[in-house]
PyMOL CGO cylinders between C-alpha atoms (Angstrom):
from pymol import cmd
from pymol.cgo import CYLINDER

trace = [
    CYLINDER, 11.57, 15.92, 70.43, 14.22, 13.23, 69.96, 0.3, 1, 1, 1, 1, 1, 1,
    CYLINDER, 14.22, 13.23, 69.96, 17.80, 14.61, 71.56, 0.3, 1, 1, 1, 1, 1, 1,
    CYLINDER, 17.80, 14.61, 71.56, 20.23, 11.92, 71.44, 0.3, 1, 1, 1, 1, 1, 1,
    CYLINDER, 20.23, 11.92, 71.44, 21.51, 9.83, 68.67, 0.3, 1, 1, 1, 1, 1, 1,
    CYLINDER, 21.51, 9.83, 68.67, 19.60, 6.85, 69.83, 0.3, 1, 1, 1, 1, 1, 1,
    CYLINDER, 19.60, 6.85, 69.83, 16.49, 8.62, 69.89, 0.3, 1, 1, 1, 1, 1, 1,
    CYLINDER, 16.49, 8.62, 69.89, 16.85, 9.81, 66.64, 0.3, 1, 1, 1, 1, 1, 1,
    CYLINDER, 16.85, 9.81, 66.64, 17.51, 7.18, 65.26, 0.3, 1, 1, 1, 1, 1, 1,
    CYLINDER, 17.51, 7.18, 65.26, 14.57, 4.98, 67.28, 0.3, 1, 1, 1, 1, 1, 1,
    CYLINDER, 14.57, 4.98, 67.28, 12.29, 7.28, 65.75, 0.3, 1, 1, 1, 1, 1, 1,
    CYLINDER, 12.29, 7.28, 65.75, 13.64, 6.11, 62.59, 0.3, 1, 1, 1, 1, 1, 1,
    CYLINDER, 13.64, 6.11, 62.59, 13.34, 3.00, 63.26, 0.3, 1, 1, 1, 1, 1, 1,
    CYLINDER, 13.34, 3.00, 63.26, 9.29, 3.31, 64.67, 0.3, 1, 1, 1, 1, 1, 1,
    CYLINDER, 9.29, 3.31, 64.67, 8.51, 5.46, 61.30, 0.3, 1, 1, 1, 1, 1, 1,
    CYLINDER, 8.51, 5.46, 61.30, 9.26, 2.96, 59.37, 0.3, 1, 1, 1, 1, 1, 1,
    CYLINDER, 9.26, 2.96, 59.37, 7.94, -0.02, 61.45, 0.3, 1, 1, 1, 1, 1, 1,
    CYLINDER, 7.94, -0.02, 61.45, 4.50, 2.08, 61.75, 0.3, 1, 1, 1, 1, 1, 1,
    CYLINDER, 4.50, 2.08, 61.75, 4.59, 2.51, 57.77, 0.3, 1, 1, 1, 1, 1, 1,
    CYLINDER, 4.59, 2.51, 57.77, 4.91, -1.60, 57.72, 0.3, 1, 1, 1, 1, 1, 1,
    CYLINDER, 4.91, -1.60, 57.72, 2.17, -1.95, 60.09, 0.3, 1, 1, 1, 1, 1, 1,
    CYLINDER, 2.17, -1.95, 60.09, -0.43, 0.16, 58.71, 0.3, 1, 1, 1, 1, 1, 1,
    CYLINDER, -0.43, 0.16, 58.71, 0.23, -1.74, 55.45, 0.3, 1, 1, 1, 1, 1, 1,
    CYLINDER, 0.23, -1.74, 55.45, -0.63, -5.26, 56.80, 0.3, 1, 1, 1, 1, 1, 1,
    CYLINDER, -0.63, -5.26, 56.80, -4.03, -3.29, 58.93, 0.3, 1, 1, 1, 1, 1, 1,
    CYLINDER, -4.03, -3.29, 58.93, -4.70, -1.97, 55.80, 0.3, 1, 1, 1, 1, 1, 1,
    CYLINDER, -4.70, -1.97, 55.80, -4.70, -5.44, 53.03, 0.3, 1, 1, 1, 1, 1, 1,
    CYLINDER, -4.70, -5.44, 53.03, -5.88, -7.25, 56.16, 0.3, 1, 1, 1, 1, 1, 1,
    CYLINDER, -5.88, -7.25, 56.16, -8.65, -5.27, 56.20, 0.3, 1, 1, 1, 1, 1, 1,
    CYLINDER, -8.65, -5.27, 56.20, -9.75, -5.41, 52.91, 0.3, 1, 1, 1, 1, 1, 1,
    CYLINDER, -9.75, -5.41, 52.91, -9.23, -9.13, 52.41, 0.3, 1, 1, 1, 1, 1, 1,
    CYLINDER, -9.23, -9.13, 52.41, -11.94, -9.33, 55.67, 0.3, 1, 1, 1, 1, 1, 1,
    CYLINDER, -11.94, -9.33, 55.67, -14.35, -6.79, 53.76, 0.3, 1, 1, 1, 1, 1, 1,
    CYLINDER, -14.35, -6.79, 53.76, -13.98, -8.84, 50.05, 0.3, 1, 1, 1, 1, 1, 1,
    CYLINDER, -13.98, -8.84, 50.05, -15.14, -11.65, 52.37, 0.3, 1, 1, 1, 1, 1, 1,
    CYLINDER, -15.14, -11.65, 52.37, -18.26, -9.82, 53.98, 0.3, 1, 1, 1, 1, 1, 1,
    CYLINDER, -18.26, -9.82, 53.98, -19.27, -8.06, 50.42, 0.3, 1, 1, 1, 1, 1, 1,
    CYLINDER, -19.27, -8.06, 50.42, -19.42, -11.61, 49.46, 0.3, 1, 1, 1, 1, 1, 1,
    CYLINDER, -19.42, -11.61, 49.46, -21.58, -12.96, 51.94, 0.3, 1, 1, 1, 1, 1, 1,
    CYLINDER, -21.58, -12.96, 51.94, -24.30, -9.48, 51.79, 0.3, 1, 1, 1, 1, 1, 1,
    CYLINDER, -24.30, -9.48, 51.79, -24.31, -10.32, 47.84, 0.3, 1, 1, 1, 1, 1, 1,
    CYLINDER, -24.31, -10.32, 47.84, -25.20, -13.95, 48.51, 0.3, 1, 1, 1, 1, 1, 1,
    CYLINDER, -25.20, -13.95, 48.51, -22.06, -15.16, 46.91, 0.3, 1, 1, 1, 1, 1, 1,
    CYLINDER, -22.06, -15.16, 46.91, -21.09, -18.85, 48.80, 0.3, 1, 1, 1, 1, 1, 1,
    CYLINDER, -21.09, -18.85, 48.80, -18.90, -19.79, 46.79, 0.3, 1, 1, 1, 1, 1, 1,
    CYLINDER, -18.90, -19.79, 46.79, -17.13, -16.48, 46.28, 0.3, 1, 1, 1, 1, 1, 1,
    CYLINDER, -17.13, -16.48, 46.28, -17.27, -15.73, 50.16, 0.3, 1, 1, 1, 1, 1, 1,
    CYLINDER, -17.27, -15.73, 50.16, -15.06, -19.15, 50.62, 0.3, 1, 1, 1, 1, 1, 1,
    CYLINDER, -15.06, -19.15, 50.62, -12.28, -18.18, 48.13, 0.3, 1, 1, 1, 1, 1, 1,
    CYLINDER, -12.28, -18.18, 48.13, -12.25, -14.81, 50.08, 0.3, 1, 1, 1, 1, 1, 1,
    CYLINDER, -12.25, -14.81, 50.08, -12.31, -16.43, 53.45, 0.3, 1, 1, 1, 1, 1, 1,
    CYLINDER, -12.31, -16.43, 53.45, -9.11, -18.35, 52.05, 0.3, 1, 1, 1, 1, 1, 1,
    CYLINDER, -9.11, -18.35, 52.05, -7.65, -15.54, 51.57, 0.3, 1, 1, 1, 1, 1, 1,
    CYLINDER, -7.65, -15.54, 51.57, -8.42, -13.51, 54.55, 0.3, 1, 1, 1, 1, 1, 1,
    CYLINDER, -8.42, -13.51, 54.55, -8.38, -16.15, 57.23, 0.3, 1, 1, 1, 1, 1, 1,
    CYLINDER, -8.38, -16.15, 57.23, -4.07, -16.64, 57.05, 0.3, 1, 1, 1, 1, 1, 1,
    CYLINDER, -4.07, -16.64, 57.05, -3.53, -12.62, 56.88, 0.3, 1, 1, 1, 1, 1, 1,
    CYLINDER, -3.53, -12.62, 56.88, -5.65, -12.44, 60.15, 0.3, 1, 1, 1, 1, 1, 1,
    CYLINDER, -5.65, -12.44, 60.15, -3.46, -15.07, 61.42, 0.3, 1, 1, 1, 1, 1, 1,
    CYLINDER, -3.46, -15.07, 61.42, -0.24, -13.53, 60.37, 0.3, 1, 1, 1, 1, 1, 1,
    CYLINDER, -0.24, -13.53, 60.37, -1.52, -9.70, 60.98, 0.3, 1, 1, 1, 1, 1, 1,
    CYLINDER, -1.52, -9.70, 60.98, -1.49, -11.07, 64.88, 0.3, 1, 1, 1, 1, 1, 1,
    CYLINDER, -1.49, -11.07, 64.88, 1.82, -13.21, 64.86, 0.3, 1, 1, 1, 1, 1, 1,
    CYLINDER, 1.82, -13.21, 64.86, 3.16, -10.13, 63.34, 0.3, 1, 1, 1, 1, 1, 1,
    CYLINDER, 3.16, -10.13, 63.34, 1.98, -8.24, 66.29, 0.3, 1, 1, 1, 1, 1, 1,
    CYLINDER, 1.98, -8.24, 66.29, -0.37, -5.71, 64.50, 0.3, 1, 1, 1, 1, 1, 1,
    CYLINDER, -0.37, -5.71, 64.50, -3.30, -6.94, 66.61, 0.3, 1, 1, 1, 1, 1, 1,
    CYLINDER, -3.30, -6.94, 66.61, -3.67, -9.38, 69.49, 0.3, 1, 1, 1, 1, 1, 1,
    CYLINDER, -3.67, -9.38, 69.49, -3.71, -13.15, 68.45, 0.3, 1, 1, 1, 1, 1, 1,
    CYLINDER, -3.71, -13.15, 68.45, -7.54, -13.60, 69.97, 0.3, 1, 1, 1, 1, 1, 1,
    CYLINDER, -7.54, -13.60, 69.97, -8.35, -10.60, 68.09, 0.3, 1, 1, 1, 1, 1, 1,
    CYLINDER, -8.35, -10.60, 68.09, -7.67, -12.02, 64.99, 0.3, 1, 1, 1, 1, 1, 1,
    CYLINDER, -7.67, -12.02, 64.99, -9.02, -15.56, 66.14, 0.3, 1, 1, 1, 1, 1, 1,
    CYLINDER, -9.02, -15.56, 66.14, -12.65, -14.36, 66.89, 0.3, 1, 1, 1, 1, 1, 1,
    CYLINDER, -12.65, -14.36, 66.89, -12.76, -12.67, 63.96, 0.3, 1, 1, 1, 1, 1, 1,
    CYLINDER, -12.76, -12.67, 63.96, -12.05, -15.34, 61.69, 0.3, 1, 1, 1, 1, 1, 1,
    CYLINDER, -12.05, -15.34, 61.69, -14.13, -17.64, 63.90, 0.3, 1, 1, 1, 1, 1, 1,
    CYLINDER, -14.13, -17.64, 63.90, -17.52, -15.04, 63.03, 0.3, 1, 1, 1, 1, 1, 1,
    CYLINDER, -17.52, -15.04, 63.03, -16.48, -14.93, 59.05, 0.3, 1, 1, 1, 1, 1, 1,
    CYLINDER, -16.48, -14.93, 59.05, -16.32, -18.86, 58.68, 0.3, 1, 1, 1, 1, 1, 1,
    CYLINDER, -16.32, -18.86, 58.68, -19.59, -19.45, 60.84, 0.3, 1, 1, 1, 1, 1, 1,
    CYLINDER, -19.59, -19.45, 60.84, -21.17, -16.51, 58.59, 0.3, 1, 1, 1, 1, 1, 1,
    CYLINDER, -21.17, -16.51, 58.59, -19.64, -18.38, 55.04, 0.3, 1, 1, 1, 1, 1, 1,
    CYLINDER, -19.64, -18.38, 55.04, -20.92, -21.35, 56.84, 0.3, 1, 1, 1, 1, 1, 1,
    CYLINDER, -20.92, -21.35, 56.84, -24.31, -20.35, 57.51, 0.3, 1, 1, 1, 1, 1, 1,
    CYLINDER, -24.31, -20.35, 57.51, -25.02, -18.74, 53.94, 0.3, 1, 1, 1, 1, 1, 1,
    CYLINDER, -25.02, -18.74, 53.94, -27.53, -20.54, 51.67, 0.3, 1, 1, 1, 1, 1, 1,
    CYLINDER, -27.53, -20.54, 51.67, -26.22, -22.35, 48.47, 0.3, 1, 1, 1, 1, 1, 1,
]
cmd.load_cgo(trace, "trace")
């Protein structure tokens, strides 16, 4: 339990920074499942518009610190060689 004024209000501070993070896991997450749905249905062309949308949230999700920068890398790396791969 938080004592001091600082601490108090640093906990503050981390409640609402947590509330922002979960948000971007959370959209960032279901960008990168609109994108697999896509390629299990088949849908090429509808699994590139979702990859353009998911590939610069996984990019910002890590230069906003949420997860690790290679993190986000490989996994946009393993949906564009899926999108890639997919029959027309």
């Amino acid at each position: 339990m938080a004592n001091t004024k600082s601490a108090k209000k640093a906990v503050r501070r981390i409640a609402r920074q947590t509330e922002v993070n979960k948000s971007r896991r959370s959209q960032m997450r279901t960008e990168v499942r609109r994108v697999e749905e896509a390629i299990a249905s088949g849908n090429k062309s509808g699994a590139v518009a979702a990859l353009k949308v998911a590939e610069p949230l996984l990019v910002r999700t890590a230069q906003k610190g949420v997860m690790h920068k290679r993190t986000a890398s490989r996994k946009a790396s393993r949906l564009a060689a899926r999108v890639s791969a997919m029959q027309e």
